[in-house]
CHARMM-style PDB file with segment names, atoms N, HN, CA, C and O in Angstrom:
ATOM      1  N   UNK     1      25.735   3.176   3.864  1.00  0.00      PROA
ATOM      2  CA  UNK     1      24.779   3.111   4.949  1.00  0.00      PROA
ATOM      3  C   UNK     1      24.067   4.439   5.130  1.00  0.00      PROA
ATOM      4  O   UNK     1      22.852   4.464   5.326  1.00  0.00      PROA
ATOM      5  N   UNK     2      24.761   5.484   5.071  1.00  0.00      PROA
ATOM      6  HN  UNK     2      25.748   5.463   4.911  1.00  0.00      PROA
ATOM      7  CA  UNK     2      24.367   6.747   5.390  1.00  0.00      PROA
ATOM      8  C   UNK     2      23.218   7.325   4.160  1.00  0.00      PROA
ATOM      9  O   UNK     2      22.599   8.375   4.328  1.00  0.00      PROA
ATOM     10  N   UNK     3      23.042   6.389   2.820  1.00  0.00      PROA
ATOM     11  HN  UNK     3      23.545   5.536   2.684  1.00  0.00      PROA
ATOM     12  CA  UNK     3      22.255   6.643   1.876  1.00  0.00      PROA
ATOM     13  C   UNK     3      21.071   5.775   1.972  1.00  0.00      PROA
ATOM     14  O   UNK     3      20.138   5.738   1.170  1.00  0.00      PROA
ATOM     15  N   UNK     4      21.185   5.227   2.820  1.00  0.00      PROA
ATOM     16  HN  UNK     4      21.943   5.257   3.471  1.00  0.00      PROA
ATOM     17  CA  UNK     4      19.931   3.968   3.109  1.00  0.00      PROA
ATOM     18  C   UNK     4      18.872   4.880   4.375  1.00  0.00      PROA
ATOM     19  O   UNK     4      17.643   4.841   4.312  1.00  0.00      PROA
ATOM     20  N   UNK     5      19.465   5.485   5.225  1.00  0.00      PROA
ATOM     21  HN  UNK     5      20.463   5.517   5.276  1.00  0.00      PROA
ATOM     22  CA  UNK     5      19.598   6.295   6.218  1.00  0.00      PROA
ATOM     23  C   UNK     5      18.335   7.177   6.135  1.00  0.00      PROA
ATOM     24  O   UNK     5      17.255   7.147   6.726  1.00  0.00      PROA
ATOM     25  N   UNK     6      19.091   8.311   4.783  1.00  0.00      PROA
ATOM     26  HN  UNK     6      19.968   8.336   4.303  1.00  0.00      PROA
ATOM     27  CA  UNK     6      18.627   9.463   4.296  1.00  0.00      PROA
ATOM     28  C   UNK     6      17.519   8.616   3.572  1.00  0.00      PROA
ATOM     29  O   UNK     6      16.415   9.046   3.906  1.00  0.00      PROA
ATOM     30  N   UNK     7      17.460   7.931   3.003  1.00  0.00      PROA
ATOM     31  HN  UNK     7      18.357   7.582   2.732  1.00  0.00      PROA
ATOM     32  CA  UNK     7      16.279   7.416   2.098  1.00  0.00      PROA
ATOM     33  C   UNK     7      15.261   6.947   3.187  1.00  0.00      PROA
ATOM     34  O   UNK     7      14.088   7.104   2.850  1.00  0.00      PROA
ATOM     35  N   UNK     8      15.471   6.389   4.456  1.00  0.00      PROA
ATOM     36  HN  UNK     8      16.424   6.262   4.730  1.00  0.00      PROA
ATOM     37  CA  UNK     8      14.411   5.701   4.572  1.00  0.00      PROA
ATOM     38  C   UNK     8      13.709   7.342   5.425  1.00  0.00      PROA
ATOM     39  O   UNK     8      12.583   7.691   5.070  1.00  0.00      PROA
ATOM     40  N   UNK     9      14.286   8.004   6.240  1.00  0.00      PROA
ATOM     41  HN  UNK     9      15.201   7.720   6.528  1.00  0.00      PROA
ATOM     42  CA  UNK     9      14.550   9.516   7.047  1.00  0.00      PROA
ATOM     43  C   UNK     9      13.400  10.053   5.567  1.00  0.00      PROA
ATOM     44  O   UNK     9      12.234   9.722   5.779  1.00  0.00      PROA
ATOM     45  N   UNK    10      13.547  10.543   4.663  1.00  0.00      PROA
ATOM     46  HN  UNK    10      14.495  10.812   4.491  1.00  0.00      PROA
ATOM     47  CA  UNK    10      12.982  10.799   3.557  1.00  0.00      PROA
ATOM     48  C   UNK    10      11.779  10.472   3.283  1.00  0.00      PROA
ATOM     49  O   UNK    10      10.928  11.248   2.850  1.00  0.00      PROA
ATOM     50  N   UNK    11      11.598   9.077   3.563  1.00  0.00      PROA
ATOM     51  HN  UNK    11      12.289   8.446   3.915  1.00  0.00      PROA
ATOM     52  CA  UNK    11      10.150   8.330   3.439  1.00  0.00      PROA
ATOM     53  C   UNK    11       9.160   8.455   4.251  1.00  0.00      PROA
ATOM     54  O   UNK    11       7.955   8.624   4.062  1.00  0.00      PROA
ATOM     55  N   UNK    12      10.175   8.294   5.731  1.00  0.00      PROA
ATOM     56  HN  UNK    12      11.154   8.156   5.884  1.00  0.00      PROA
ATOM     57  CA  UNK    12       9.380   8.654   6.839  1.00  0.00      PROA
ATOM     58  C   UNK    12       8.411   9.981   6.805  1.00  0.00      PROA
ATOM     59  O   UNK    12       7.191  10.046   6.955  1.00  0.00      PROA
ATOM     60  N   UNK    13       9.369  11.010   6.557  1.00  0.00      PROA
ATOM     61  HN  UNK    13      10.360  10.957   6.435  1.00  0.00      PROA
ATOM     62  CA  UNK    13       9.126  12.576   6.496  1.00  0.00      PROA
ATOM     63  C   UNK    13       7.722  12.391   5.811  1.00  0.00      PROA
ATOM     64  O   UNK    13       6.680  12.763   6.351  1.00  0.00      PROA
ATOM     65  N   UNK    14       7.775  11.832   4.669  1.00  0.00      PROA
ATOM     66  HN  UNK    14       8.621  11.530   4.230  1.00  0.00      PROA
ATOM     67  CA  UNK    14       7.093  12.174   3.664  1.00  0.00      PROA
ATOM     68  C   UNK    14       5.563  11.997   3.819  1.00  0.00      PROA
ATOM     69  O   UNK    14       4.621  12.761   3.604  1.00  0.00      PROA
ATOM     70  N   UNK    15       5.662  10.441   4.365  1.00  0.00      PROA
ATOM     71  HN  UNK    15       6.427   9.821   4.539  1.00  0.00      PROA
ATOM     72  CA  UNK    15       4.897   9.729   5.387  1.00  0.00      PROA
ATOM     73  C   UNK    15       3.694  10.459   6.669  1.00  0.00      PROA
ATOM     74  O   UNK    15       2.479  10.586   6.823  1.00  0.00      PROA
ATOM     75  N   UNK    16       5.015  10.802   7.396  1.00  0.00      PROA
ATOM     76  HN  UNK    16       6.001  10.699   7.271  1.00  0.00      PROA
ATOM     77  CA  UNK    16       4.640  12.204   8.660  1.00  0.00      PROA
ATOM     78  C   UNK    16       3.654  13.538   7.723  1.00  0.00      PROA
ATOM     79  O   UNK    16       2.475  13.767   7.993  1.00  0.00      PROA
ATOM     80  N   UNK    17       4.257  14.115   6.877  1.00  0.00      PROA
ATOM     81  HN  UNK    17       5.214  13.928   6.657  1.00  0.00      PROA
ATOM     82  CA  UNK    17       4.009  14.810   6.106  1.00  0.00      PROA
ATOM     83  C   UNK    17       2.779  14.893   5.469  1.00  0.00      PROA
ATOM     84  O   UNK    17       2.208  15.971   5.633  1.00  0.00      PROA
ATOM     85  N   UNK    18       2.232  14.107   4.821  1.00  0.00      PROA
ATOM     86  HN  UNK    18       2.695  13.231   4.687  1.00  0.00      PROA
ATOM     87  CA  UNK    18       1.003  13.154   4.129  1.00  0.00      PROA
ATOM     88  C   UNK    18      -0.282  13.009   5.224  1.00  0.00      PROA
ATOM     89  O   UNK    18      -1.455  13.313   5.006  1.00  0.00      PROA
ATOM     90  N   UNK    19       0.361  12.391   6.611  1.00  0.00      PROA
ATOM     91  HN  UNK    19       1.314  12.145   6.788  1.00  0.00      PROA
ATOM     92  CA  UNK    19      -0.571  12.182   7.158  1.00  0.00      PROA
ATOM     93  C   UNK    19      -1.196  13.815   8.283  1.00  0.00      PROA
ATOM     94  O   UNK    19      -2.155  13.676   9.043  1.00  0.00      PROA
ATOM     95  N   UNK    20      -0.668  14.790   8.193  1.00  0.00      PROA
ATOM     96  HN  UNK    20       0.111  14.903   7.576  1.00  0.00      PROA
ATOM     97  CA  UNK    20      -0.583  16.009   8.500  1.00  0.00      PROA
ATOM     98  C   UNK    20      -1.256  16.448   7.351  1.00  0.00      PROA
ATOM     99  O   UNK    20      -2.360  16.846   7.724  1.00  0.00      PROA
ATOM    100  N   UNK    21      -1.123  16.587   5.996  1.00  0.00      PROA
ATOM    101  HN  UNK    21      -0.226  16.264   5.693  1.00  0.00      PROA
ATOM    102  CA  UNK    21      -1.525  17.005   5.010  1.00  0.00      PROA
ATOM    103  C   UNK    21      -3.092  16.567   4.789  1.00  0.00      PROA
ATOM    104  O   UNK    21      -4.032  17.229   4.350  1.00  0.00      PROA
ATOM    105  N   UNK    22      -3.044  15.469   5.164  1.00  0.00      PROA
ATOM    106  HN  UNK    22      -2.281  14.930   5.521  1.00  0.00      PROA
ATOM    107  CA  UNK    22      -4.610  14.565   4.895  1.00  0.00      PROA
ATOM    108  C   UNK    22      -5.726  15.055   6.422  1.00  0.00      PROA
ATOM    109  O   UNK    22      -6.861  15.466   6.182  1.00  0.00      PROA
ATOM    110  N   UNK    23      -5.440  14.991   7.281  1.00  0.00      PROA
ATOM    111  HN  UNK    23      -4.518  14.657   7.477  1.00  0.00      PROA
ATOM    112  CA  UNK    23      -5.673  15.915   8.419  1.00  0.00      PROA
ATOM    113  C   UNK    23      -6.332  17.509   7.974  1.00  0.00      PROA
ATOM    114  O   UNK    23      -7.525  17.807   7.927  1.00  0.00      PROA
ATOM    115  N   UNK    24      -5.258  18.310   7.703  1.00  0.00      PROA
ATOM    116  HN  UNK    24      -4.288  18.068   7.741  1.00  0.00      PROA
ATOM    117  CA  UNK    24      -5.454  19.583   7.156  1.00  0.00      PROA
ATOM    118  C   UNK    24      -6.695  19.475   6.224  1.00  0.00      PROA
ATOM    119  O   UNK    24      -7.671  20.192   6.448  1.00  0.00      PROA
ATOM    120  N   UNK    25      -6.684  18.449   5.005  1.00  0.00      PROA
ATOM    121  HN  UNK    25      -5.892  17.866   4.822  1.00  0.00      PROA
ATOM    122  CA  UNK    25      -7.561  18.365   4.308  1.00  0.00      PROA
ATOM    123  C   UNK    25      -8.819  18.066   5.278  1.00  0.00      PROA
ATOM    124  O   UNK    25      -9.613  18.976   5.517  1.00  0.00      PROA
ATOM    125  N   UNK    26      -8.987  16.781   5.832  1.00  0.00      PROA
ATOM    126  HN  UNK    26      -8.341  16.042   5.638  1.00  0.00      PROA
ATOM    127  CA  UNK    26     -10.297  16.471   6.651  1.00  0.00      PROA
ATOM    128  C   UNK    26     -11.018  17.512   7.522  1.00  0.00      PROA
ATOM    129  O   UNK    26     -12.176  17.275   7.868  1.00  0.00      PROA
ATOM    130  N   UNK    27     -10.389  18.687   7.911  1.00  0.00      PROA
ATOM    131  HN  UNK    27      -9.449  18.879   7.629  1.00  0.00      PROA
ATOM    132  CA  UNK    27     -10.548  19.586   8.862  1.00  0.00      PROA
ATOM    133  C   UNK    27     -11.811  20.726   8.461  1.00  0.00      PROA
ATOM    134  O   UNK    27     -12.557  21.298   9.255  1.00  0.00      PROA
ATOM    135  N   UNK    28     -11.773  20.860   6.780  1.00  0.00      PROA
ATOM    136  HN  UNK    28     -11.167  20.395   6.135  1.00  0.00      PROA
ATOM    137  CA  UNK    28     -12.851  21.081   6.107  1.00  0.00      PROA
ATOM    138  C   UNK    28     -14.288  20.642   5.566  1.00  0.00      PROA
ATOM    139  O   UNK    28     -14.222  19.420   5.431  1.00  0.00      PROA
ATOM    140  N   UNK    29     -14.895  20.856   5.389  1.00  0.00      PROA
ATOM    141  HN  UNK    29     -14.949  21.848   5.499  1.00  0.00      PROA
ATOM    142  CA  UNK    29     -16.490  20.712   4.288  1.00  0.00      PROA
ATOM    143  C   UNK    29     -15.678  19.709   3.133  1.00  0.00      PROA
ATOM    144  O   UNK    29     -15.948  18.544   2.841  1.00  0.00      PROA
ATOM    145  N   UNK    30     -14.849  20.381   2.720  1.00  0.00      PROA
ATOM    146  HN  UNK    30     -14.629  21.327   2.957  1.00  0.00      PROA
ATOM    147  CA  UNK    30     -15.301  19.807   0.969  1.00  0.00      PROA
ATOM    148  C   UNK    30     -13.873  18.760   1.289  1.00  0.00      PROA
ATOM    149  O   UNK    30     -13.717  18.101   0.261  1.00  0.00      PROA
ATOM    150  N   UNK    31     -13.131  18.496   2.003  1.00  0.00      PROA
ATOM    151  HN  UNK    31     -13.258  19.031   2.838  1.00  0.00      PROA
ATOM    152  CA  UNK    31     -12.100  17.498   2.736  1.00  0.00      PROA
ATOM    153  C   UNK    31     -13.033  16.458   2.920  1.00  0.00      PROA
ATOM    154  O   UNK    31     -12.862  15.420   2.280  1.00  0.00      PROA
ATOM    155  N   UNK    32     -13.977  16.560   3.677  1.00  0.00      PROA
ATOM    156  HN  UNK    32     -14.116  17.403   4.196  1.00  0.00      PROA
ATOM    157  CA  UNK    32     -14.854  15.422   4.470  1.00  0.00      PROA
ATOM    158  C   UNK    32     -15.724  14.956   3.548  1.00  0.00      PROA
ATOM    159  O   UNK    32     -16.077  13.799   3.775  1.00  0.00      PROA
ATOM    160  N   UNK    33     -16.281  15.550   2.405  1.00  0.00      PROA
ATOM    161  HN  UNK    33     -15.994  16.490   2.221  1.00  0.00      PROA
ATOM    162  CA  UNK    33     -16.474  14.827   1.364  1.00  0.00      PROA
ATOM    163  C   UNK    33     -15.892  14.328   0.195  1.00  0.00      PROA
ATOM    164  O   UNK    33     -16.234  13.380  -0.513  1.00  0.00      PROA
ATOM    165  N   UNK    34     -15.076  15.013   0.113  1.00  0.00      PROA
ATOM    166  HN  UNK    34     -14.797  15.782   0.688  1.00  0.00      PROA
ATOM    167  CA  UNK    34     -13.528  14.060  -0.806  1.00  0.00      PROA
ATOM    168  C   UNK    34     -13.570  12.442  -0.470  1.00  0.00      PROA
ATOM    169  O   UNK    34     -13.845  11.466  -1.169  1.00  0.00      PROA
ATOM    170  N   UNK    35     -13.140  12.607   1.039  1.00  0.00      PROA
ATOM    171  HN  UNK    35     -12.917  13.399   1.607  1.00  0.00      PROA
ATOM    172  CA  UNK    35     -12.484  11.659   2.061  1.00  0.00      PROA
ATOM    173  C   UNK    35     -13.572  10.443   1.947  1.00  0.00      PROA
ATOM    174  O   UNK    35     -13.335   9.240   1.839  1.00  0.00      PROA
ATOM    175  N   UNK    36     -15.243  11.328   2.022  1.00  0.00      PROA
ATOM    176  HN  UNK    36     -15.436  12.305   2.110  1.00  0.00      PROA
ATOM    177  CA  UNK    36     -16.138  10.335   2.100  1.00  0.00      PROA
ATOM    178  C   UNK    36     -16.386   9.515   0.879  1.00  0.00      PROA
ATOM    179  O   UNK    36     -16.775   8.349   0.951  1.00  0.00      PROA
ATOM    180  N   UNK    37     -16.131  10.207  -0.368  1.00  0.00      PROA
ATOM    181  HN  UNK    37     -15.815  11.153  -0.427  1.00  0.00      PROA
ATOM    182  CA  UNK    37     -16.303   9.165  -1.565  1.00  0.00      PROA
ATOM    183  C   UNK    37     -15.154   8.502  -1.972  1.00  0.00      PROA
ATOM    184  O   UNK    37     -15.324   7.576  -2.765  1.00  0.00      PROA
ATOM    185  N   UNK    38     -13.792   8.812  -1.542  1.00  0.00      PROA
ATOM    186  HN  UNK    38     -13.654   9.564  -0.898  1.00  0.00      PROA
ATOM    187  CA  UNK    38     -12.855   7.721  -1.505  1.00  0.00      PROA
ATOM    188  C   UNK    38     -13.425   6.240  -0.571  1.00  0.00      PROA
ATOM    189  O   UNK    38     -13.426   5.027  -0.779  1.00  0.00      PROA
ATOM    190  N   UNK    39     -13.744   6.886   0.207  1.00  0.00      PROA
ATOM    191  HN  UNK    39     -13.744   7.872   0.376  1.00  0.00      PROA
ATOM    192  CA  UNK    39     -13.912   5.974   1.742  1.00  0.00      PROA
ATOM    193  C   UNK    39     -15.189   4.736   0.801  1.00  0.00      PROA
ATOM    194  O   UNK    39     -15.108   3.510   0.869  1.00  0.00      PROA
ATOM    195  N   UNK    40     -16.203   5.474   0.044  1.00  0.00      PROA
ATOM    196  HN  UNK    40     -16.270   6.470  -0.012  1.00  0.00      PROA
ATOM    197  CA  UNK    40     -17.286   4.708  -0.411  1.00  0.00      PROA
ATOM    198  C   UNK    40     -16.519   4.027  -1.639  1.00  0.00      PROA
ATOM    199  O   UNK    40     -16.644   2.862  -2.016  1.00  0.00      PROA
ATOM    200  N   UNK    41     -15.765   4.938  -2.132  1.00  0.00      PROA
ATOM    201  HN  UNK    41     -15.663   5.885  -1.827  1.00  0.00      PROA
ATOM    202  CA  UNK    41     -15.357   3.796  -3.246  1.00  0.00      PROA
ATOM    203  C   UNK    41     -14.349   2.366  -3.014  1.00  0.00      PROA
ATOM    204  O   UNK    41     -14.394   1.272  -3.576  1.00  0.00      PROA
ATOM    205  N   UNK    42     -13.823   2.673  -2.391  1.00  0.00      PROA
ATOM    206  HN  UNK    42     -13.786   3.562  -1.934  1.00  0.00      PROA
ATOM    207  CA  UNK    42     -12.790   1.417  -1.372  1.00  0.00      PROA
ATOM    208  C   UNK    42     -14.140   0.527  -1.054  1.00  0.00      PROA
ATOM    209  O   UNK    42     -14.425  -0.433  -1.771  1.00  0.00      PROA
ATOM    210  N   UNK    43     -14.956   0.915   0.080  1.00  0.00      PROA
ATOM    211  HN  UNK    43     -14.725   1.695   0.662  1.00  0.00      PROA
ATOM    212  CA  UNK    43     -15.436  -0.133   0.684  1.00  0.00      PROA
ATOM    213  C   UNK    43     -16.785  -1.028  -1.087  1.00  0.00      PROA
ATOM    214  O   UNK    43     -17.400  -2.095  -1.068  1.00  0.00      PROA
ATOM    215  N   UNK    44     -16.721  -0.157  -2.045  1.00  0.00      PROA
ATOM    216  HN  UNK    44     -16.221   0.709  -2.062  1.00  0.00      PROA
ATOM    217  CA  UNK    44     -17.225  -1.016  -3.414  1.00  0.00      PROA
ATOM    218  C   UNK    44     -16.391  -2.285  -3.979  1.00  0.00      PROA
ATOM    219  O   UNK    44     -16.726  -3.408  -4.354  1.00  0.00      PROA
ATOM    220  N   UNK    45     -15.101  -1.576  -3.866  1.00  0.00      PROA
ATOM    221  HN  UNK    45     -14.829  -0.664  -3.560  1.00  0.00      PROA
ATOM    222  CA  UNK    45     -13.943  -2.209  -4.424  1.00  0.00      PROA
ATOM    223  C   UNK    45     -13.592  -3.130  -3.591  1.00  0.00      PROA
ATOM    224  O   UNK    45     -12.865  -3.867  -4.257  1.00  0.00      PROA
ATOM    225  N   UNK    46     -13.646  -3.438  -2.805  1.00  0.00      PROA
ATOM    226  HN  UNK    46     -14.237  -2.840  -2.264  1.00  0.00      PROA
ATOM    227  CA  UNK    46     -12.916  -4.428  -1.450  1.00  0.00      PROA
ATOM    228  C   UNK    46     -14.445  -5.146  -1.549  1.00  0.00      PROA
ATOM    229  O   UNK    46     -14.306  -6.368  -1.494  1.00  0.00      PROA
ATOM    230  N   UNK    47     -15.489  -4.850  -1.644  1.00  0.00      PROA
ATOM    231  HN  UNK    47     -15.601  -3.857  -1.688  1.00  0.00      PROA
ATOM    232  CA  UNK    47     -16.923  -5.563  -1.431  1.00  0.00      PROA
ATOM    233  C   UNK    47     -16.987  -6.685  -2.892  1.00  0.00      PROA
ATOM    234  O   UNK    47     -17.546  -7.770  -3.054  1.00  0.00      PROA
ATOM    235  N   UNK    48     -16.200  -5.889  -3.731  1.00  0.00      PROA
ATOM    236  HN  UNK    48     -15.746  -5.008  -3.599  1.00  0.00      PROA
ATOM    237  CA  UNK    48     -16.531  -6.597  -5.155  1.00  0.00      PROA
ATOM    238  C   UNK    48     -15.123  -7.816  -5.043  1.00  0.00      PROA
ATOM    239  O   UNK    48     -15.237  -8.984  -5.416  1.00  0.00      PROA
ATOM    240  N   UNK    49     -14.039  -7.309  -4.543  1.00  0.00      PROA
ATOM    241  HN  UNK    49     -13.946  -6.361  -4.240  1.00  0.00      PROA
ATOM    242  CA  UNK    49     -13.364  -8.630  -4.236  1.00  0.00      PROA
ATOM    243  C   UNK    49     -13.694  -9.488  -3.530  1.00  0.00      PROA
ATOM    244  O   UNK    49     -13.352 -10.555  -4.041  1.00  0.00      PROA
ATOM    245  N   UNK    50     -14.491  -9.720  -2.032  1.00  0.00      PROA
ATOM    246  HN  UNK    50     -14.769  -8.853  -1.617  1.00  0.00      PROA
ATOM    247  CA  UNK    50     -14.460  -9.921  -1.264  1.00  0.00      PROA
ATOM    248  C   UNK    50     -16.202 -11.268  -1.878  1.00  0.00      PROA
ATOM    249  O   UNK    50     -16.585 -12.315  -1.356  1.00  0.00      PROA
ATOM    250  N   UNK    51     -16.738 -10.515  -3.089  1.00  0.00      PROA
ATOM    251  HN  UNK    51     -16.427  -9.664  -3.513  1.00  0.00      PROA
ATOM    252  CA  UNK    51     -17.486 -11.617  -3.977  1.00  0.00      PROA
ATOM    253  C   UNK    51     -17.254 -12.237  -4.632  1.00  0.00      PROA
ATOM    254  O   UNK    51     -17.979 -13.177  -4.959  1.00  0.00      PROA
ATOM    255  N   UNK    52     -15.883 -11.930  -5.226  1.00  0.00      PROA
ATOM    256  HN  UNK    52     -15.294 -11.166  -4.960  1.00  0.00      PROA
ATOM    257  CA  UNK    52     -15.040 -12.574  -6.406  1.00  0.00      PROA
ATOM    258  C   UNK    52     -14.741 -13.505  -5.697  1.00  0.00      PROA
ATOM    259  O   UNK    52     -15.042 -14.576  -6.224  1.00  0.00      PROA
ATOM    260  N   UNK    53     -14.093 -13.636  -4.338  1.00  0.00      PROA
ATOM    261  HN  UNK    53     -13.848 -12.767  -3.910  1.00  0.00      PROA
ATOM    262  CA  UNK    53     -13.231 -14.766  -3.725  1.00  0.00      PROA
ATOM    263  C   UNK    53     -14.176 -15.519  -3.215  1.00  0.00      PROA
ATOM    264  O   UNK    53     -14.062 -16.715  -3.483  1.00  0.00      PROA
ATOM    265  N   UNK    54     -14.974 -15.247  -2.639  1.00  0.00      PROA
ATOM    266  HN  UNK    54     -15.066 -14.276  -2.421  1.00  0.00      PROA
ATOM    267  CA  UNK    54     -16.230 -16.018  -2.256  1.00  0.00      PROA
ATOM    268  C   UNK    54     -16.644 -16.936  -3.377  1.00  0.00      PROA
ATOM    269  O   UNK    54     -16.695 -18.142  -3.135  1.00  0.00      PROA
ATOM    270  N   UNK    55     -16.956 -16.473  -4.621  1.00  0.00      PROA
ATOM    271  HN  UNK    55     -16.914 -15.494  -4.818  1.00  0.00      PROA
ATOM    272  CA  UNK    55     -17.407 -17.118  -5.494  1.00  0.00      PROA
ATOM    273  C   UNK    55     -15.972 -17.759  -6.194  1.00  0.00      PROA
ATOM    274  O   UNK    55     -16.342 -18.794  -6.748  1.00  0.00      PROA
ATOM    275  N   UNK    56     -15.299 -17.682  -6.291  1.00  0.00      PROA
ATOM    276  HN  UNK    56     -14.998 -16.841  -5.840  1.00  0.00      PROA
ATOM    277  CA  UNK    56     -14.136 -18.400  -6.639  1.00  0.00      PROA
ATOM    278  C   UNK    56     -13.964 -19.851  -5.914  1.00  0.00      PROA
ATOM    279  O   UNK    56     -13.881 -20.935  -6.492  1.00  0.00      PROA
ATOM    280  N   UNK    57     -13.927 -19.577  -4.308  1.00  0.00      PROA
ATOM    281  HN  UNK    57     -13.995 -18.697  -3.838  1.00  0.00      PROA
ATOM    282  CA  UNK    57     -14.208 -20.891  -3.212  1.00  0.00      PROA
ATOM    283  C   UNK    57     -15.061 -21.553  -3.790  1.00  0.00      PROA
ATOM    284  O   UNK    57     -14.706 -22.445  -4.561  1.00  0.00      PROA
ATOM    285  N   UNK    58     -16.474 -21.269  -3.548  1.00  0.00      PROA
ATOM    286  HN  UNK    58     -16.763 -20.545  -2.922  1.00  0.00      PROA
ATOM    287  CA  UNK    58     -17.248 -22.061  -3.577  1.00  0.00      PROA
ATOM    288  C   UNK    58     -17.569 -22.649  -5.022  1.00  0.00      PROA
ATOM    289  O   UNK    58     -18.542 -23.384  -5.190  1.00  0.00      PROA
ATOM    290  N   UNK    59     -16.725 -22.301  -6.036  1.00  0.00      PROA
ATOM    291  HN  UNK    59     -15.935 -21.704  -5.900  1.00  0.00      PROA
ATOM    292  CA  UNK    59     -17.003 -23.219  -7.411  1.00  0.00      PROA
ATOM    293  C   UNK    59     -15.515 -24.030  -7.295  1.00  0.00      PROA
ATOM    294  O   UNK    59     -15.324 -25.087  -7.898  1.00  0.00      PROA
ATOM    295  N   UNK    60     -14.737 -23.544  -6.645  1.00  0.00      PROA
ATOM    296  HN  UNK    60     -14.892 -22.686  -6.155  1.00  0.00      PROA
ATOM    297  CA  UNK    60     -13.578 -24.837  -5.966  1.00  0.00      PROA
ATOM    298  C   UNK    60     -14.143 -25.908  -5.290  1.00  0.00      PROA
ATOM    299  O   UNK    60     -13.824 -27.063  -5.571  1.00  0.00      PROA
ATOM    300  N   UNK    61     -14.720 -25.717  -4.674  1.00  0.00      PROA
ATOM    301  HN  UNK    61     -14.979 -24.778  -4.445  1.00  0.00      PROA
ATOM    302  CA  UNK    61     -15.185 -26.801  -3.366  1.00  0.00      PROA
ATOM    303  C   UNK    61     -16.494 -27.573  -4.550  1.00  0.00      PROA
ATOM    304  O   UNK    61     -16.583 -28.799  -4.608  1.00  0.00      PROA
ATOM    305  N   UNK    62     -17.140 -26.933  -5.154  1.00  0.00      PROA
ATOM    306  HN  UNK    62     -17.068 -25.937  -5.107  1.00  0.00      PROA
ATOM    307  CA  UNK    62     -17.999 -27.306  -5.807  1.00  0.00      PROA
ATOM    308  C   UNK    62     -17.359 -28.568  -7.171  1.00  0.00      PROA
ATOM    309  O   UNK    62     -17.813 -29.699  -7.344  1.00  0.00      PROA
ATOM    310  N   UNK    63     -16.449 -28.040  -7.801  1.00  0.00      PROA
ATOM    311  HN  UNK    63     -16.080 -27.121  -7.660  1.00  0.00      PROA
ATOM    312  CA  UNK    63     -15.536 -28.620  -8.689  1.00  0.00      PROA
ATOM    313  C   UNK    63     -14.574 -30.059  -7.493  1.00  0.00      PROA
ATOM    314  O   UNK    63     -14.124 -31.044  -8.078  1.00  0.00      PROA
ATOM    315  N   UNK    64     -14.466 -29.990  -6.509  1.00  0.00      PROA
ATOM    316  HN  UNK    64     -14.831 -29.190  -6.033  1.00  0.00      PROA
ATOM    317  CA  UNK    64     -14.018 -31.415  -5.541  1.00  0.00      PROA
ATOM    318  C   UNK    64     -14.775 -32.162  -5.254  1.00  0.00      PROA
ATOM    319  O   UNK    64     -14.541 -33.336  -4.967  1.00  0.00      PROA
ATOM    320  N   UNK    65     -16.002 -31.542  -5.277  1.00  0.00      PROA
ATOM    321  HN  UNK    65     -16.192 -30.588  -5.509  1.00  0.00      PROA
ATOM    322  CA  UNK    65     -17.144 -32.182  -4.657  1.00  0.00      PROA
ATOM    323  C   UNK    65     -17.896 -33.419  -5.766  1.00  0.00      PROA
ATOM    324  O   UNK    65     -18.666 -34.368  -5.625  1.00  0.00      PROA
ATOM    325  N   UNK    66     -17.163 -32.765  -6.899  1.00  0.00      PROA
ATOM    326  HN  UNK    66     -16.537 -31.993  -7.014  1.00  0.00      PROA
ATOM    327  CA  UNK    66     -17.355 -33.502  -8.142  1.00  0.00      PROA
ATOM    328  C   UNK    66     -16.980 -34.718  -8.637  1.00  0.00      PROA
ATOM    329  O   UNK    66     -17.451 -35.695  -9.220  1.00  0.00      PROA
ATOM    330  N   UNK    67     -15.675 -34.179  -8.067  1.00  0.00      PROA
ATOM    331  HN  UNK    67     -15.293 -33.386  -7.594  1.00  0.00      PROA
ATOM    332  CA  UNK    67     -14.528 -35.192  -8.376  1.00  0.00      PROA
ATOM    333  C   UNK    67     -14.678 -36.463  -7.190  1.00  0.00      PROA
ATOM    334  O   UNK    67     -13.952 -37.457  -7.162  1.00  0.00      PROA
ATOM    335  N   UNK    68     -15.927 -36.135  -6.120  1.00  0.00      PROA
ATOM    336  HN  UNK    68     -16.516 -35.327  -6.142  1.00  0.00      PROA
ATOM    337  CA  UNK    68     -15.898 -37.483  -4.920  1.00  0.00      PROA
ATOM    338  C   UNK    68     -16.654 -38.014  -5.536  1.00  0.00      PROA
ATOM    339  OT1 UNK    68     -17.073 -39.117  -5.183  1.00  0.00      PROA
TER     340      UNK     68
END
């Protein structure tokens, strides 16, 4: 138990740690543009899924619609 403990205590830290660290970073110029082209590349990546599934549905529904 006491190793489940330390491991999760560990994660947490690390966690705490990270989000203090990412902070420190944002607090700067060249942080806030790091931050900003992660930030742009996510919202590409989540935009390009978010067409995939769309278009996935609607050639489902399209492919039932077939089958009536």
């Amino acid at each position: 138990m006491s190793s489940f403990l330390r491991t999760t205590g560990l994660v947490l830290g690390g966690i705490a740690a990270g989000f203090a660290l990412a902070h420190l970073v944002n607090s700067t110029e060249r942080g806030r543009a790091f931050f900003a082209s992660v930030n742009e590349r996510t919202d590409e990546v989540v935009g390009a899924i978010k067409q995939g599934y769309q278009a996935r549905t609607e050639a489902i529904y399209a492919a039932l619609d077939e089958r009536n």
